[in-house]
C-alpha positions as a Markdown table, in Angstrom:
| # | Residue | x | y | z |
|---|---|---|---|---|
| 1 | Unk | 5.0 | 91.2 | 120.7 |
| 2 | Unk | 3.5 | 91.8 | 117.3 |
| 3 | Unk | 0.2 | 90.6 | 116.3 |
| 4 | Unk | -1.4 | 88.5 | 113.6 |
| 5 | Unk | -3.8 | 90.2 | 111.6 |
| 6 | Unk | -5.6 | 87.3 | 108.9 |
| 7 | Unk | -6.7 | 90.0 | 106.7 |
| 8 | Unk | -5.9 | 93.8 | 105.2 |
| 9 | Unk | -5.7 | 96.3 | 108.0 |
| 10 | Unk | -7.5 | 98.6 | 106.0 |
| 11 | Unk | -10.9 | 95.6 | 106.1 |
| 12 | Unk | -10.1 | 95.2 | 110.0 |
| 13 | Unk | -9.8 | 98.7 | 111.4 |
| 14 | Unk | -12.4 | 101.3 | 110.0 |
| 15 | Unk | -10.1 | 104.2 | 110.8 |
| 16 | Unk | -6.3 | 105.5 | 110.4 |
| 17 | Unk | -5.0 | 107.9 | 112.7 |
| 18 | Unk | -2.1 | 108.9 | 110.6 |
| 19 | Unk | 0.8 | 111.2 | 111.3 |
| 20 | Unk | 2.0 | 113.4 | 108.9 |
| 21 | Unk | 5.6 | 114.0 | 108.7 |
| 22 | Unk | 7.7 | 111.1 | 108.2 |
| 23 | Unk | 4.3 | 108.7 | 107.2 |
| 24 | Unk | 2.2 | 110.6 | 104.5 |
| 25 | Unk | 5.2 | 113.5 | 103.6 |
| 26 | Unk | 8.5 | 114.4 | 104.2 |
| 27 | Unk | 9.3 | 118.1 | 104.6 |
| 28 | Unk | 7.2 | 119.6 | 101.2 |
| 29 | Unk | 7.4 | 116.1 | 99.8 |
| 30 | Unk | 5.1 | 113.3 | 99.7 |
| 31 | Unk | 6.2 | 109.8 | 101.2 |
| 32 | Unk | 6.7 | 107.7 | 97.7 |
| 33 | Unk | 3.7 | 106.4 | 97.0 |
| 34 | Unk | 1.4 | 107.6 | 99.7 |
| 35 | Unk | -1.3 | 108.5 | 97.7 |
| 36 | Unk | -1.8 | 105.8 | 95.8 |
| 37 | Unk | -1.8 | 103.2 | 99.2 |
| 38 | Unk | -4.2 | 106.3 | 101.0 |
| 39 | Unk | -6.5 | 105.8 | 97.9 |
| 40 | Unk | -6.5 | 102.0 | 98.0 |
| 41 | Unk | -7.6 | 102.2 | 101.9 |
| 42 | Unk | -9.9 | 104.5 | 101.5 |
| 43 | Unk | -11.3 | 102.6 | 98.2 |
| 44 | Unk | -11.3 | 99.4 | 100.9 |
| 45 | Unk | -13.5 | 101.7 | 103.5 |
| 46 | Unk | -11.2 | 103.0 | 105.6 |
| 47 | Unk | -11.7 | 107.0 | 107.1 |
| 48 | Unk | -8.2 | 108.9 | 106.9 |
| 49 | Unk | -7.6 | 110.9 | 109.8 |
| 50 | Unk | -4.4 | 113.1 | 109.8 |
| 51 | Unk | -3.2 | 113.8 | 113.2 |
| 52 | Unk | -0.4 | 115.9 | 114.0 |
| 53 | Unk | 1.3 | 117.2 | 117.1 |
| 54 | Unk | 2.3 | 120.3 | 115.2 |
| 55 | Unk | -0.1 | 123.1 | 116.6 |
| 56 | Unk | 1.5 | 125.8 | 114.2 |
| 57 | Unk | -0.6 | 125.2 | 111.2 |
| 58 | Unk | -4.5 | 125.3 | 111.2 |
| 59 | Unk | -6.0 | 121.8 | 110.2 |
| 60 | Unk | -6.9 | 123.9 | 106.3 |
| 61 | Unk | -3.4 | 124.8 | 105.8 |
| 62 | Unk | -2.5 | 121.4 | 106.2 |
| 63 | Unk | -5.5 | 119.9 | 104.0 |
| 64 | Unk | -4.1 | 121.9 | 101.4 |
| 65 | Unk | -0.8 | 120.7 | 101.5 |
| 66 | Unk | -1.8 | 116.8 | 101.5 |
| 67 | Unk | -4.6 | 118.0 | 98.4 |
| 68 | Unk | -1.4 | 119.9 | 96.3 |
| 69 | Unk | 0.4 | 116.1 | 97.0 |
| 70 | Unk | -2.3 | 114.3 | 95.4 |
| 71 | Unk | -4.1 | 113.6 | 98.6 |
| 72 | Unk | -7.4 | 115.0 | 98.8 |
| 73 | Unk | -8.5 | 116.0 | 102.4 |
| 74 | Unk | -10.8 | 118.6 | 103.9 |
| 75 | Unk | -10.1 | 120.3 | 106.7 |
| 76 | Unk | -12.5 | 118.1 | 109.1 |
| 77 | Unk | -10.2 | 115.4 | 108.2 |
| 78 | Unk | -7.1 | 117.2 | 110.1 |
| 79 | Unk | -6.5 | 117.2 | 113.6 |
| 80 | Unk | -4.2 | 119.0 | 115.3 |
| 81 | Unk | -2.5 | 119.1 | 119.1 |
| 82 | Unk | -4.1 | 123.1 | 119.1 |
| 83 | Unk | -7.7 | 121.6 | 118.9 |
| 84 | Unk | -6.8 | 119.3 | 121.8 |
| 85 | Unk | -5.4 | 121.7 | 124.1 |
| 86 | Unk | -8.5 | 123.8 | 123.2 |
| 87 | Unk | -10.7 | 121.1 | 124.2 |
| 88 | Unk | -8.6 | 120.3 | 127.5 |
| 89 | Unk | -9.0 | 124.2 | 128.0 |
| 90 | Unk | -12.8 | 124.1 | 127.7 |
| 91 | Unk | -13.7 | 121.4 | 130.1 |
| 92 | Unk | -12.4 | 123.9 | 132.5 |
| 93 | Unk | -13.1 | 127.3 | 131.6 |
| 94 | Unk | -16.0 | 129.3 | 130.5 |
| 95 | Unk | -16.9 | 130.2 | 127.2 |
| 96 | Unk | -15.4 | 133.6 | 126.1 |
| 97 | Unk | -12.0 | 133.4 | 128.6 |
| 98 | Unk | -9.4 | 134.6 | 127.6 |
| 99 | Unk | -6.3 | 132.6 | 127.3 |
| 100 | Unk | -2.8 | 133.9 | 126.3 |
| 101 | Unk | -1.1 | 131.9 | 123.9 |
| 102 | Unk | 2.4 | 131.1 | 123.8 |
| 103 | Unk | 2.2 | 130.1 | 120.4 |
| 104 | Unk | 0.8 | 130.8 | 116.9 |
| 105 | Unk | -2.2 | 131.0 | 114.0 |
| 106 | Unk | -2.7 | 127.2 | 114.9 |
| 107 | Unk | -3.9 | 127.7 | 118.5 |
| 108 | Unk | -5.8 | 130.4 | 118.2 |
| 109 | Unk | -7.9 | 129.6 | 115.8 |
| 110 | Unk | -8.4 | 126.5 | 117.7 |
| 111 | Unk | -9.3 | 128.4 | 120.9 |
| 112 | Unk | -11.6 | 130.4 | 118.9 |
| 113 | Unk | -13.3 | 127.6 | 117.5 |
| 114 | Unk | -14.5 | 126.3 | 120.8 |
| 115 | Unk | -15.3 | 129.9 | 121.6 |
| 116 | Unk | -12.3 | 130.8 | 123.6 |
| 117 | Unk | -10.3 | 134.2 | 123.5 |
| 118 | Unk | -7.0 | 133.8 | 122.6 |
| 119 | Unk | -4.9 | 136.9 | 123.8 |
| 120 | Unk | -1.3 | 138.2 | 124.1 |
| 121 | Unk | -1.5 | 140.6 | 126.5 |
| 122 | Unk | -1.1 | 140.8 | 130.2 |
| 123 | Unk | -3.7 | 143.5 | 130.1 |
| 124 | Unk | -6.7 | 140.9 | 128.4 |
| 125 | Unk | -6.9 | 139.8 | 131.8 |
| 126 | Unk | -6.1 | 136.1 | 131.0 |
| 127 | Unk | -7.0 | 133.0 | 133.2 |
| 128 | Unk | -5.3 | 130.4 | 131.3 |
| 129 | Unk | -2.2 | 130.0 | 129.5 |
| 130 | Unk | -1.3 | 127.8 | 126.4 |
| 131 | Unk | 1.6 | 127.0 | 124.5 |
| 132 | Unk | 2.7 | 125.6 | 120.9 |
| 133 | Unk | 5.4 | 125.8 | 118.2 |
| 134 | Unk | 5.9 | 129.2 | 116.4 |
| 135 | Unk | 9.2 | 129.4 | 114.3 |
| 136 | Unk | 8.1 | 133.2 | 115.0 |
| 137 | Unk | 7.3 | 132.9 | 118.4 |
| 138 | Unk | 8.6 | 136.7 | 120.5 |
| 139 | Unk | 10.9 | 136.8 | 123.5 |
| 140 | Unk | 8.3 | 139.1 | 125.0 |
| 141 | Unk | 5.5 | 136.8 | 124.6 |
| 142 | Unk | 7.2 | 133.9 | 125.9 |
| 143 | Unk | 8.1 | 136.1 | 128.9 |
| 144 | Unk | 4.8 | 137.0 | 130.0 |
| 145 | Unk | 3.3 | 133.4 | 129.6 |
| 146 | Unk | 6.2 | 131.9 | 131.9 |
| 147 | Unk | 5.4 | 134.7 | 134.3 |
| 148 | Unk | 1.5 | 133.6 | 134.2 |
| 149 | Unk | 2.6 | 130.2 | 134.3 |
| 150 | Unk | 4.5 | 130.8 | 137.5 |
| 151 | Unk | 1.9 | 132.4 | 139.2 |
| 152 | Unk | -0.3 | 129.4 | 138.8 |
| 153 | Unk | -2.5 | 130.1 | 135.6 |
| 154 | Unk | -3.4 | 126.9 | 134.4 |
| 155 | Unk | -1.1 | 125.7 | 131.5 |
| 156 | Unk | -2.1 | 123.2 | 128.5 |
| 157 | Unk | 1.2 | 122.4 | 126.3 |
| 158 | Unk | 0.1 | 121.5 | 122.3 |
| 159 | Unk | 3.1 | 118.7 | 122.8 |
| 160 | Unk | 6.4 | 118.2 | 123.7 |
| 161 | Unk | 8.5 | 116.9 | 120.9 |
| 162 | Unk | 12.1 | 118.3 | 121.5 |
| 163 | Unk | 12.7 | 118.4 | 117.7 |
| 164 | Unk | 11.0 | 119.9 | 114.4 |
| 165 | Unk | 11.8 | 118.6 | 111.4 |
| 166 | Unk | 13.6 | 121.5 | 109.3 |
| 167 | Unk | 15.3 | 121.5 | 105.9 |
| 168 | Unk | 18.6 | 121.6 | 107.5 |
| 169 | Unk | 18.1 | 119.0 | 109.7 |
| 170 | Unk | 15.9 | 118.3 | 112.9 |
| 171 | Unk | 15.6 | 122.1 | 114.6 |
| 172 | Unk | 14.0 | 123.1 | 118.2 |
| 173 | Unk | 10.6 | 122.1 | 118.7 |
| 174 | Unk | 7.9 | 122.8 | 121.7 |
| 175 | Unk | 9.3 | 120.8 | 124.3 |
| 176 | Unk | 12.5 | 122.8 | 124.5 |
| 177 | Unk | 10.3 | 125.8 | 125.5 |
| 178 | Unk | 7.9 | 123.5 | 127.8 |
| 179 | Unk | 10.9 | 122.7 | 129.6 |
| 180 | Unk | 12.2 | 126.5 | 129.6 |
| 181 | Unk | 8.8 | 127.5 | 131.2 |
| 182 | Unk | 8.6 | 124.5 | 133.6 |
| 183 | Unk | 11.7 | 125.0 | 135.0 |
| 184 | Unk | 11.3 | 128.9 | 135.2 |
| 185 | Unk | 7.8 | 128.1 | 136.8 |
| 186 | Unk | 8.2 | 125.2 | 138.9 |
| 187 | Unk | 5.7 | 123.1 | 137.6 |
| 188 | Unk | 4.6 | 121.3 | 134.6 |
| 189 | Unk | 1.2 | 121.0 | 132.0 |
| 190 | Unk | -1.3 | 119.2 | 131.1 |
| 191 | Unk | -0.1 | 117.7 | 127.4 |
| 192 | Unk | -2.6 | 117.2 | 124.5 |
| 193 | Unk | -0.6 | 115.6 | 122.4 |
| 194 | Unk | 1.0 | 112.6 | 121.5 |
| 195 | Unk | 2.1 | 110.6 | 123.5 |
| 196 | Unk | -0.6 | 111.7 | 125.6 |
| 197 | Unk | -4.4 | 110.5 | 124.4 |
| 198 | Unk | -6.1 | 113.7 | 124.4 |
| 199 | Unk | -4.8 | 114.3 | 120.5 |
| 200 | Unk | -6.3 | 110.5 | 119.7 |
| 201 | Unk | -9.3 | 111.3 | 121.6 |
| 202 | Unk | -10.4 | 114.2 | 119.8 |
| 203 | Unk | -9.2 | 113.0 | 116.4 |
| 204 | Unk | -11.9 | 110.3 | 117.3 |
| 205 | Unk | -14.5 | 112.8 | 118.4 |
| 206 | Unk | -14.2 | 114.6 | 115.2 |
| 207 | Unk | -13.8 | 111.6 | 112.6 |
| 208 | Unk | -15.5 | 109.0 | 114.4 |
| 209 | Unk | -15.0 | 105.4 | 113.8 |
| 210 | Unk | -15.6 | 102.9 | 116.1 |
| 211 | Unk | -11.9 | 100.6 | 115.1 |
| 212 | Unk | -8.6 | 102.9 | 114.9 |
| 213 | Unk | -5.5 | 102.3 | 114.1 |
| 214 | Unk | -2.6 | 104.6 | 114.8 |
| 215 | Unk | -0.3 | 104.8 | 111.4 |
| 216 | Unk | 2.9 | 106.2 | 112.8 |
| 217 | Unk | 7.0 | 106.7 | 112.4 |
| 218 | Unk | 8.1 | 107.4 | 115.7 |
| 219 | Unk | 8.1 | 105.2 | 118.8 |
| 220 | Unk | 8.0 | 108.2 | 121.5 |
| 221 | Unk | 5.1 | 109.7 | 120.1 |
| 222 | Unk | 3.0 | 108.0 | 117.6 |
| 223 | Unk | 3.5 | 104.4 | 118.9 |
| 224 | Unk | 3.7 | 104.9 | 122.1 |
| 225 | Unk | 0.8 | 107.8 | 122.0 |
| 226 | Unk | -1.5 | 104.6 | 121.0 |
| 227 | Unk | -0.5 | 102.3 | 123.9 |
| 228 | Unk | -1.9 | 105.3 | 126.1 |
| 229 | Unk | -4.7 | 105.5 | 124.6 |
| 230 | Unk | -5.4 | 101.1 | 124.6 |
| 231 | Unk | -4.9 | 101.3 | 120.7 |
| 232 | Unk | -3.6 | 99.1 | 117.9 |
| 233 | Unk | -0.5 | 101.3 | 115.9 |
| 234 | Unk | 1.0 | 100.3 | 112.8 |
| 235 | Unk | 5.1 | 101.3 | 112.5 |
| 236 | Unk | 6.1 | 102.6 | 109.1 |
| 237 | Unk | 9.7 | 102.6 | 108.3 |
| 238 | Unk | 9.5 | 105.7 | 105.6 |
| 239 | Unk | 10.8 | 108.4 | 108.8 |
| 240 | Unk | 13.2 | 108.4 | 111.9 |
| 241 | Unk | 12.8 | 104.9 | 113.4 |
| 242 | Unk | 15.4 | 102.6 | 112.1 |
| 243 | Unk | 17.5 | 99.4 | 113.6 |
| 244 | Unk | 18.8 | 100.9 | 117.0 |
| 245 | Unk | 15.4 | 102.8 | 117.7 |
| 246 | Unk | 13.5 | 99.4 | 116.7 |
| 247 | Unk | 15.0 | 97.2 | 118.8 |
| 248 | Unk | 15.2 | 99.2 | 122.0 |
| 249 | Unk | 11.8 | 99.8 | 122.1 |
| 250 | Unk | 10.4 | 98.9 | 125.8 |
| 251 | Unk | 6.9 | 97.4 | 125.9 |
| 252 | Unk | 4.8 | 100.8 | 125.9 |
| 253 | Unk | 6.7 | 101.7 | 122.5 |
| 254 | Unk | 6.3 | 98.2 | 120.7 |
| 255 | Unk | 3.9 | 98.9 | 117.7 |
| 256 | Unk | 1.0 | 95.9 | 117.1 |
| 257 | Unk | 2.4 | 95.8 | 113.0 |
| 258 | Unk | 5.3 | 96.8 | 110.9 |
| 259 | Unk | 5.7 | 97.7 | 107.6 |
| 260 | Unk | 8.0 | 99.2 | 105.8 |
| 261 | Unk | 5.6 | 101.8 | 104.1 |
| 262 | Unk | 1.7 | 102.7 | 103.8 |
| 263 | Unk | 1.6 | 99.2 | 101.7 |
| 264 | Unk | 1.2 | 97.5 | 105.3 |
| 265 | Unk | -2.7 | 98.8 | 105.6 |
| 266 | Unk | -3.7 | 97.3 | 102.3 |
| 267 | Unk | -2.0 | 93.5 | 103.4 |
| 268 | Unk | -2.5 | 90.9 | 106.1 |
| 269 | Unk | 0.1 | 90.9 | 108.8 |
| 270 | Unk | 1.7 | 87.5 | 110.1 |
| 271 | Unk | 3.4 | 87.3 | 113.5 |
| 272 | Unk | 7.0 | 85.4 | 113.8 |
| 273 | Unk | 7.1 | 82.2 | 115.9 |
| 274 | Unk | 8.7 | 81.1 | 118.4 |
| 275 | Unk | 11.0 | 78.3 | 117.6 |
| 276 | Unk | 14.1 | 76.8 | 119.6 |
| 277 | Unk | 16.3 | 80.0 | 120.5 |
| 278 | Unk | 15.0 | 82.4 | 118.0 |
| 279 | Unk | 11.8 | 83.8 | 116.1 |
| 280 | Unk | 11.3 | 82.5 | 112.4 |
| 281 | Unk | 8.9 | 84.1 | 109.8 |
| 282 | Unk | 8.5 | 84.1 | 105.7 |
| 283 | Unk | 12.0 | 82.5 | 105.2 |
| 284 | Unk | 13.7 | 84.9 | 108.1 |
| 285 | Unk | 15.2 | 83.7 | 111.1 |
| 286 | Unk | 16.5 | 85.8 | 114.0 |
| 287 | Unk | 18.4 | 84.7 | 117.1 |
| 288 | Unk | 19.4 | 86.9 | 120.1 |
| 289 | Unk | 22.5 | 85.2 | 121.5 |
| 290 | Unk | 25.5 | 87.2 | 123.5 |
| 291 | Unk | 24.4 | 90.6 | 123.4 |
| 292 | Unk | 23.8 | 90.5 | 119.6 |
| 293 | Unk | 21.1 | 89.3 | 116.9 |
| 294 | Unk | 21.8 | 87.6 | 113.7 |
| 295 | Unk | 19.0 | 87.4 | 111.1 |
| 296 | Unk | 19.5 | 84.9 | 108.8 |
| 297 | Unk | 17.5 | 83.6 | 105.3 |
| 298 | Unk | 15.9 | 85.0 | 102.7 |
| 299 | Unk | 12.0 | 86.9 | 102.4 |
| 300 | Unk | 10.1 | 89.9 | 102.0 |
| 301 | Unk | 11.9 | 93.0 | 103.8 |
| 302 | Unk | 9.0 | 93.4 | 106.1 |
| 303 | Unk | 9.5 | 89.9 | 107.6 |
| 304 | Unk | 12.8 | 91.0 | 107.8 |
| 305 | Unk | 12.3 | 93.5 | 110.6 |
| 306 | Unk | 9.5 | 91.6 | 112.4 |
| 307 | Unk | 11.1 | 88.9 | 113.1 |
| 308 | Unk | 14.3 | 91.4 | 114.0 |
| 309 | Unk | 11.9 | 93.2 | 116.3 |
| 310 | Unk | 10.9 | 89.8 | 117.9 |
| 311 | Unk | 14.0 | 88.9 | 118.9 |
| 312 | Unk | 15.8 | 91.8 | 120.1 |
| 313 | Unk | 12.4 | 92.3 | 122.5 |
| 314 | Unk | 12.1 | 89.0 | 124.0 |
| 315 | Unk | 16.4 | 89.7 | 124.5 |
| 316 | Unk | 15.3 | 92.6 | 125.9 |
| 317 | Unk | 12.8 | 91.7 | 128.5 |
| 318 | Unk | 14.9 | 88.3 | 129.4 |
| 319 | Unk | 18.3 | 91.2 | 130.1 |
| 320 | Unk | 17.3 | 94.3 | 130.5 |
| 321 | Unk | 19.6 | 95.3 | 127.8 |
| 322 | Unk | 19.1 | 96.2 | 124.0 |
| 323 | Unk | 21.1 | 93.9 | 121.3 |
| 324 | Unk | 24.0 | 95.0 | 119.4 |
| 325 | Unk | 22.9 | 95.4 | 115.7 |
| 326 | Unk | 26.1 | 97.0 | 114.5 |
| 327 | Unk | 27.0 | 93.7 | 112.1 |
| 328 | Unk | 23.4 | 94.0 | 110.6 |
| 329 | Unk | 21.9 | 95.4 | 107.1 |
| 330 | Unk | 18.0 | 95.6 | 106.4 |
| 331 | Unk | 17.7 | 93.9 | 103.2 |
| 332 | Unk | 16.6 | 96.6 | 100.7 |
């Protein structure tokens, strides 16, 4: 269930792990007023780390982006799922191996930052094989990977989201070709990113801090990426998770807060209580009764969905069965 929190999130935890794409910006676009609420927590003392699972961008491409928004970052303050598989790939290999990469820009110059050799070429002799998204990846290139993957290479994946978000819509991310390779291969890799803790891990090697929070959108990654890693995660409502994600959300995908936007690190946080047959908080009540939840009263929209989230859980873990929220409306 969620937790109470007596003051700011931004006084309590000294460091946001903060995914990008649905929490700070959408597509080109900055989250509405992300930088202000980034400033404020930084202002309160609070290190911004940006963490993302996309390994086809190098952390200063990505610094620039949040900088053109109005967010200043350097590139030390991006981490990526390329600089985690590198890592993953060190603690086994020795400097100077090559590795071929299935992949893009982003993973090799994270290989070659921790003094790898990333290659694309049978030929370079490789003894490892990594993979990441590349809108630009070859057929060829893919090939031979799978091939070194099948005889028994050792594989790291960057991630494996199924789905990128594109302007037209969610497109084919990395886990559709993990799962092209795996199945070609017969076995599967060693993940570094979310929601696997190598990502978090390194993002806290790099930035430090000795309190993190994980700032995410998504349940499968972000949220449930911290419970792997024994870490507190704040949900923001601003990307893909809505009503029907919320409230079928088993226990490893259950954030600690929820807020609608980046406000929530600058406020306390209350928990609902417990009262007779439902969960009540700031004027909301909700009730989980015969396979549906009704949320009744009047509040701030946040307290809305807490005590939403509350109920449909507890229903959850008392069934075995999600509610029906087809009669509800979040208040705006």
């Amino acid at each position: 269930m969620l937790k109470e929190c007596s003051r700011a999130l931004s006084q309590e935890y000294d460091l946001a792990l903060l995914d990008l794409d649905g929490v700070v910006y959408i597509g080109p676009d900055a989250v509405d007023g992300a930088a202000e609420r980034l400033a404020a927590a930084s202002a309160a003392g609070m290190h911004l780390a940006y963490v993302t699972n996309n390994a086809s961008r190098p952390p200063e491409k990505v610094a620039r982006h949040l900088t053109s928004l109005g967010i200043p970052a350097e590139e030390q303050d991006v981490v990526t799922s390329a600089q985690a598989a590198a890592r993953l790939l060190l603690q086994t290999l020795e400097p100077g191996s090559p590795v071929f990469v299935i992949g893009g820009q982003g993973l090799f110059e994270a290989l070659d930052e921790l003094g790898l050799r990333g290659v694309q070429s049978l030929d370079d002799g490789p003894v490892a094989v990594v993979s990441g998204y590349n809108p630009d990846l070859r057929w060829r290139t893919l090939t031979d990977g799978a091939i070194l993957v099948r005889r028994g290479l050792p594989w790291v994946a960057s991630n494996t989201d199924f789905t990128v978000p594109t302007p037209a819509g969610p497109g084919i991310g990395n886990g559709v070709l993990v799962d092209v390779v795996a199945r070609f291969a017969g076995r599967e890799p060693v993940v570094a990113g979310k929601p696997r803790p190598p990502l978090f891990e390194e993002t806290q090697r790099r930035v430090g801090g000795s309190r993190p929070l994980v700032v995410g959108d998504r349940l499968d990654t972000d949220i449930e990426g911290a419970h792997n890693t024994g870490l507190d995660s704040l949900l923001v409502l601003t990307g893909v998770t809505g009503v029907t994600e919320l409230v079928a959300a088993t226990p490893v995908q259950r954030p600690s807060y929820i807020s609608l936007g980046l406000e929530g690190l600058e406020r306390p946080h209350h928990a609902p209580e417990e009262a007779d047959d439902g969960f009540e908080l700031g004027g909301w009540r909700a009730v989980a009764q015969h396979g549906a939840v009704k949320v009744e009263g009047d509040g701030a929209p946040a307290d809305w969905w807490r005590v939403l989230a509350s109920a449909a859980w507890a229903h959850l873990d008392a069934t075995g069965r999600s509610v029906d929220v087809s009669a509800l409306a979040p208040p705006r």
